[in-house]
GUKE-332413 format. One record per residue (C-alpha): x, y, z; residue in one letter. Coordinates in steps of 0.1 Angstrom, whole numbers, padded with zeros to 4 digits, always signed. Layout:
BEGIN
XYZa;...
end
This chain:
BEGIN
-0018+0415+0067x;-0012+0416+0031x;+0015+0391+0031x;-0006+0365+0043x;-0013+0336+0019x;-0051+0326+0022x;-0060+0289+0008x;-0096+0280+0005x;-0102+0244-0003x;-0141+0233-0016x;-0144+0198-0007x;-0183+0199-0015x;-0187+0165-0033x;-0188+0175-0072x;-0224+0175-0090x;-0237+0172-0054x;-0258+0208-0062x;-0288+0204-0086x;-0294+0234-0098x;-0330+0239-0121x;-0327+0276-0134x;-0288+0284-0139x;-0255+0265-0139x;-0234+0267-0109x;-0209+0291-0125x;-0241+0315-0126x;-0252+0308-0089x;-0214+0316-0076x;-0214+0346-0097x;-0248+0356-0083x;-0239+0343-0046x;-0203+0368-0051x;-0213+0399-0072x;-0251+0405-0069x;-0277+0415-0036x;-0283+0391-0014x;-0317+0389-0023x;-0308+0375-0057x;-0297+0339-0038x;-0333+0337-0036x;-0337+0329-0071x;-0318+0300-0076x;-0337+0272-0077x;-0327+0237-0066x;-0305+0224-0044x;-0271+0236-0030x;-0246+0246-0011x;-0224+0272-0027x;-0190+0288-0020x;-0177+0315-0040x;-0144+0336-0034x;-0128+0370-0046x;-0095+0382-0030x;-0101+0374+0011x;-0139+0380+0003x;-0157+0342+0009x;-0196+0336+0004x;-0213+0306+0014x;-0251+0300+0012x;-0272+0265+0011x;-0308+0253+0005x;-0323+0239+0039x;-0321+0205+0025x;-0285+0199+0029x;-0255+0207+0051x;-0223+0228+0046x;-0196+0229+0071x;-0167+0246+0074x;-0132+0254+0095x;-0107+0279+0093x;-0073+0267+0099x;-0041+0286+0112x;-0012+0283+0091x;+0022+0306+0090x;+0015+0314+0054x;-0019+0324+0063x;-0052+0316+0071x;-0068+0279+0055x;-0106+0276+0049x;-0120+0243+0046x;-0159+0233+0033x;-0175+0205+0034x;-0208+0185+0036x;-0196+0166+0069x;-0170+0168+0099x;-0151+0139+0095x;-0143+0154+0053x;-0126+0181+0072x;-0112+0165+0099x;-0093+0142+0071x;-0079+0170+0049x;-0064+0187+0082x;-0052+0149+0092x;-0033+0148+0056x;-0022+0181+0064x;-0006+0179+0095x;-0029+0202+0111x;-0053+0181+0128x;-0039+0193+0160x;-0061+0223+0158x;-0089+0202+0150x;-0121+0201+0173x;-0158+0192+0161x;-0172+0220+0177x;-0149+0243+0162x;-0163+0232+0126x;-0194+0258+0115x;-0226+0253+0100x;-0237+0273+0073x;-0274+0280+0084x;-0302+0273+0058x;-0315+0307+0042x;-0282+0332+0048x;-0252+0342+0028x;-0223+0341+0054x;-0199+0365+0048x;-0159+0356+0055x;-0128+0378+0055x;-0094+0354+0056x;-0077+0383+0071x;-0053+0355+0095x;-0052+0365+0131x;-0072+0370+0150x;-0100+0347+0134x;-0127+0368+0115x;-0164+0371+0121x;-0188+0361+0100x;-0215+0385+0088x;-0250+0366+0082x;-0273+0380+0057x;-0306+0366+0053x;-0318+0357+0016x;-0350+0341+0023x;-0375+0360+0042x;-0414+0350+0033x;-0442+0372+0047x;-0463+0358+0079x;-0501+0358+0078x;-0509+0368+0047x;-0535+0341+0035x;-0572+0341+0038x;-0580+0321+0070x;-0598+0296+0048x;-0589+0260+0046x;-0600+0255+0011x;-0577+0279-0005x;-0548+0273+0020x;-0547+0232+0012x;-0546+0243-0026x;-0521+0269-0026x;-0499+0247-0003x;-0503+0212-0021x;-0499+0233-0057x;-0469+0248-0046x;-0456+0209-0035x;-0468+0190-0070x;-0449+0224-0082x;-0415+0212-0069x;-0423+0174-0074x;-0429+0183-0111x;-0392+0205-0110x;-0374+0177-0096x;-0396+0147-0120x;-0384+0164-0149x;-0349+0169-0146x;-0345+0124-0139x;-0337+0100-0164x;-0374+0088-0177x;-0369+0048-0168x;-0354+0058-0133x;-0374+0039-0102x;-0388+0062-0080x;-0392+0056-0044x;-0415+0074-0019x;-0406+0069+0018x;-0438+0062+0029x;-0456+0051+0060x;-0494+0063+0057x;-0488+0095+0075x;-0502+0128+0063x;-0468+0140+0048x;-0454+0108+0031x;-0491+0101+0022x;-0496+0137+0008x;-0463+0135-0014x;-0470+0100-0029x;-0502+0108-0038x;-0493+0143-0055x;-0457+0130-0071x;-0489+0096-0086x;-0509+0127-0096x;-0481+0148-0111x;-0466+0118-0129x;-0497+0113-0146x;-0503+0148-0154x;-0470+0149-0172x;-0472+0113-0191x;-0449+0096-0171x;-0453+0060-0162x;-0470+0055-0125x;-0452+0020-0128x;-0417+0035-0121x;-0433+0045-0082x;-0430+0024-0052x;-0441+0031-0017x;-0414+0015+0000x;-0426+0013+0045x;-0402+0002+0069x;-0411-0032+0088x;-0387-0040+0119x;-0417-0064+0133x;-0450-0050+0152x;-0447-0016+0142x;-0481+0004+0137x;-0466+0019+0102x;-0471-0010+0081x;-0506-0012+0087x;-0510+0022+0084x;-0494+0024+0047x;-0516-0011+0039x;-0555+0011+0051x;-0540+0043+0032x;-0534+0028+0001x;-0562+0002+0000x;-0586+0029+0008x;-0579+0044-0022x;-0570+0012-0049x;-0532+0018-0051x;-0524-0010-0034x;-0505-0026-0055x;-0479+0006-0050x;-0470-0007-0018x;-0435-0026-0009x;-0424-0033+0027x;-0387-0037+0038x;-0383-0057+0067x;-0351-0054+0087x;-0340-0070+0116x;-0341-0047+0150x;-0307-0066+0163x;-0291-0051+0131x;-0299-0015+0148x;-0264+0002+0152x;-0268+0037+0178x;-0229+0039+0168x;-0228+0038+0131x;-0260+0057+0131x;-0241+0087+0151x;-0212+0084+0133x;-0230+0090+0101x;-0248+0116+0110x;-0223+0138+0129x;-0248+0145+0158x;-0261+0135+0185x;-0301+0150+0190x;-0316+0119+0209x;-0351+0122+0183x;-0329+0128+0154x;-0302+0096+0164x;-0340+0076+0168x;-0353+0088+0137x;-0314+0086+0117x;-0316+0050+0128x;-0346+0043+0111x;-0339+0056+0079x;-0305+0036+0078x;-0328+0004+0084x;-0351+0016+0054x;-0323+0028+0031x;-0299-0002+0037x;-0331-0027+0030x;-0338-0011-0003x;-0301-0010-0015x;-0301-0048-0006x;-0334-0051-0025x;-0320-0030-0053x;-0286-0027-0064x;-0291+0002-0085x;-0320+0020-0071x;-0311+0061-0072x;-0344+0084-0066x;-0360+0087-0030x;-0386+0115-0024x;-0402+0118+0013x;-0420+0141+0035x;-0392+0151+0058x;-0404+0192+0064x;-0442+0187+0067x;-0445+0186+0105x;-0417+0218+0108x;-0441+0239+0077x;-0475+0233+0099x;-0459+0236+0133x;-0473+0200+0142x;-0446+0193+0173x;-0462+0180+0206x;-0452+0218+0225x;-0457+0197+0259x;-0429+0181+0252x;-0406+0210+0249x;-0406+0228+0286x;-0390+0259+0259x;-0423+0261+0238x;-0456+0275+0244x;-0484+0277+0214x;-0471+0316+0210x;-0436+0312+0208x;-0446+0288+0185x;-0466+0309+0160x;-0451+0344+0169x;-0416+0331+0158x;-0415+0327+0118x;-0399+0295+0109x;-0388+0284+0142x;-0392+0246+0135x;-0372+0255+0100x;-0347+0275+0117x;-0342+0269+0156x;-0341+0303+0170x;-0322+0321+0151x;-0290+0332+0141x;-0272+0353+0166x;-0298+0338+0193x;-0277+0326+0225x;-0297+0287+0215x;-0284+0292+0182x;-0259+0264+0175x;-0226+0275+0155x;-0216+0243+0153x;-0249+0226+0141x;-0274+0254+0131x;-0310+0248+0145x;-0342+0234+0138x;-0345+0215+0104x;-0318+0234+0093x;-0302+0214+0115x;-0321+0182+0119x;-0323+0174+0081x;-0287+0160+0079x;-0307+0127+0097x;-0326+0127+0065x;-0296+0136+0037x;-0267+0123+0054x;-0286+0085+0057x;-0296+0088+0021x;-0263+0095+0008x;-0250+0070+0031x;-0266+0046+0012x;-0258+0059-0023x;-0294+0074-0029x;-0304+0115-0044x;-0330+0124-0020x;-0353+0146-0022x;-0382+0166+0003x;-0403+0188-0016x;-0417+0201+0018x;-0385+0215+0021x;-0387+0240-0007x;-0388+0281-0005x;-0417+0282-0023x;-0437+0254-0002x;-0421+0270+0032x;-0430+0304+0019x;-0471+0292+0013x;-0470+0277+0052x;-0455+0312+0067x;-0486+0331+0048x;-0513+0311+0068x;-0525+0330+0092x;-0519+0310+0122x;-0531+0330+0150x;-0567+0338+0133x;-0572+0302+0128x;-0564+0290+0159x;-0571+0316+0184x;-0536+0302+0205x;-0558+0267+0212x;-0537+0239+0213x;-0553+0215+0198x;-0569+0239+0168x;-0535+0236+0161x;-0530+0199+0162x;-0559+0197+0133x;-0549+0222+0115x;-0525+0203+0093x;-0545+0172+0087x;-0571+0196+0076x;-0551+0216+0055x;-0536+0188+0040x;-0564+0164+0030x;-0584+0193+0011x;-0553+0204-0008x;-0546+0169-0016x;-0585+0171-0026x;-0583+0197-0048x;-0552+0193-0065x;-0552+0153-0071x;-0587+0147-0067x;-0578+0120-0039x;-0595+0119-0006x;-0563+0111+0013x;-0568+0091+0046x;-0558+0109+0077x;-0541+0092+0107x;-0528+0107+0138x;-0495+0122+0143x;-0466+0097+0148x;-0428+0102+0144x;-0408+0075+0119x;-0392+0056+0149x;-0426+0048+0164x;-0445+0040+0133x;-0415+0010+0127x;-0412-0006+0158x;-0436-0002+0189x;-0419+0026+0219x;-0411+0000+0243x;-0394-0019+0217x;-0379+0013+0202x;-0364+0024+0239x;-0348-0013+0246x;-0332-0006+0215x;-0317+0026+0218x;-0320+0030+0259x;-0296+0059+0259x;-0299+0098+0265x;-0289+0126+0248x;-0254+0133+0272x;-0246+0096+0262x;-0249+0101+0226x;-0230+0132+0226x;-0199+0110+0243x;-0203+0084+0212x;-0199+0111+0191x;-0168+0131+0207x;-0150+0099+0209x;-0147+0091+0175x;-0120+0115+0179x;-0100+0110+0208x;
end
């Protein structure tokens, strides 16, 4: 096998990884020559390849994607990494070797590993998965007080990382509808702006109006109840404008929640571009839900409240790697779901950003002892986040944050009837939209 040529080819989008604690040269170096363990360390976001001889490493943060493909070529064996599908699909188009082209022959580098690659040629090489993040279950007091602080310090934490390495006039603006997670991050990125003399002014809380949609009053009682009012911007947009196609074909997938929710944020992201040509910074609470295991379980004939709890970051990470649910293709859980969130942003020209996200927030969430404090009940667990939330919020910002019931982002912006005459269609019909943008 010596004589085979191997030809890697990074096509992750250059300055995409933003890196607080080392240069990228350092985090390859670290990613390639040291434990796996050390990945851990690097702070920020990323998705990383680095090569020596046939040896390839890849690893990413949760909040982004990395794909990849290994091509056949007589010469030897081609890899090919990107953030999306259709980058790949185009460099084996210009290559002449589309023909072995597939989009569930692409893999997704899950959130968390180093994957380990041989180009050794034929036949194809497995990878080896070593995990890099791996926080300890349990291990908190089961009391609410010093859970919400530890949790909300360890989110004004990474808001204050990611506030200090911006420009100090860029706009900032929260995704916001009212909920606990968007309401939670406004209110600590207003708190930790103050804290670190930076001007509240350059925050907006921009809330998505597509007509009769509970969000936008929501947003108006959360931020009147606590005079910051005037924080408040609504982007309307025009429900006939909703596109199911452009919303797949941008995301690469075809989840019928995460097409729903995808949709959305293309409504909200579009509206502020038109608003603001030059508008850069979003931050948002994409995570939240996923950290405090706040998912309706009856709606998911695959959950019940232990598999839930017993199963350490199973809304972060699907199953598992090497699971028989675990997607190759896609990954699983958020790890999965967040391109809806990146993938829309970037669509749209924007640097996003989701604190809840974050090893160090994730890794607070996994220490609360779940099963003392809920006892496997349901709705204990339903409360639990609110709860958590709104005294962390408490003691950290000194704010008495509202607290609404749970709603996802497509039913806060237009009413469920509305949203389902909209976007009628079912998972299986989705997945055909998708598969036929290349036939």
């Amino acid at each position: 096998m010596d004589h085979y040529i191997e030809r890697v080819v990074d096509l992750i989008e250059p300055g995409s990884n933003h890196l607080y604690n080392m240069s990228v040269d350092e985090a390859r170096r670290r990613l390639l020559e040291e434990p796996t363990e050390s990945v851990r360390q690097i702070q920020g976001s990323f998705a990383l390849l680095a090569k020596s001889g046939k040896t390839v490493r890849m690893a990413r943060s949760l909040d982004r994607p990395m794909r990849y493909f290994l091509a056949k070529r007589q010469e030897g064996p081609a890899l090919i990494v990107a953030s999306r599908i259709d980058t790949i699909y185009e460099w084996l188009r210009a290559e002449g070797l589309d023909g072995q082209f597939h989009p569930s022959y692409t893999r997704m580098v899950p959130a968390h590993y180093v994957v380990d690659l041989q180009l050794i040629g034929c036949p194809d090489p497995d990878p080896v998965y070593t995990r890099f993040f791996t926080p300890v279950s349990g291990t908190l007091p089961a009391d609410l007080d010093v859970i919400g602080k530890a949790y909300i310090s360890a989110l004004a934490e990474e808001i204050a990382q990611w506030l200090r390495t911006m420009p100090a006039d860029e706009p900032i603006g929260a995704c916001f509808s009212g909920g606990i997670d968007s309401g939670s991050v406004f209110l600590t990125t207003y708190h930790v702006m103050r804290r670190l003399a930076m001007s509240p002014s350059r925050l907006k809380a921009f809330v998505l109006d597509l007509g009769n949609g509970p969000d936008l009053r929501q947003a108006q009682t959360f931020l009147e109840r606590l005079g910051l009012s005037m924080f408040l911007e609504p982007i309307e947009a025009d429900p006939s404008a909703l596109d199911i196609d452009e919303t797949i074909r941008i995301i690469e997938d075809y989840k019928s929640l995460d097409v729903e929710s995808a949709t959305m944020a293309l409504a909200l992201g579009r509206g502020i571009r038109a608003r603001y040509s030059g508008w850069r910074y979003l931050i948002d609470g994409d995570g939240g839900d996923e950290n405090l295991k706040d998912y309706p379980i009856e709606e998911n004939p695959e959950l019940t409240i232990r598999s839930v709890i017993n199963n350490p970051m199973l809304y972060q990470e699907g199953w598992g790697v090497g699971k028989i649910k675990h997607s190759l293709t896609y990954s699983g859980g958020l790890s999965r779901s967040y391109v809806r969130t990146y993938a829309t942003a970037r669509h749209f020209g924007f640097d996003g950003f989701s604190p809840y996200t974050k090893p160090e927030v994730i890794a607070v969430a996994e220490a609360i002892p779940f099963i003392e404090l809920t006892q496997y009940n349901v709705d204990r667990l339903y409360e639990l986040k609110g709860e958590i939330v709104a005294r962390g919020v408490k003691a950290v910002t000194g704010f008495d944050m509202p607290v609404f019931p749970k709603r996802r982002f497509q039913h806060g912006a237009f009413s469920p009837d509305a949203l389902h005459s909209r976007l009628p269609y079912r998972e299986a019909e989705y997945r055909e939209r998708f598969l036929s943008i290349y036939h």
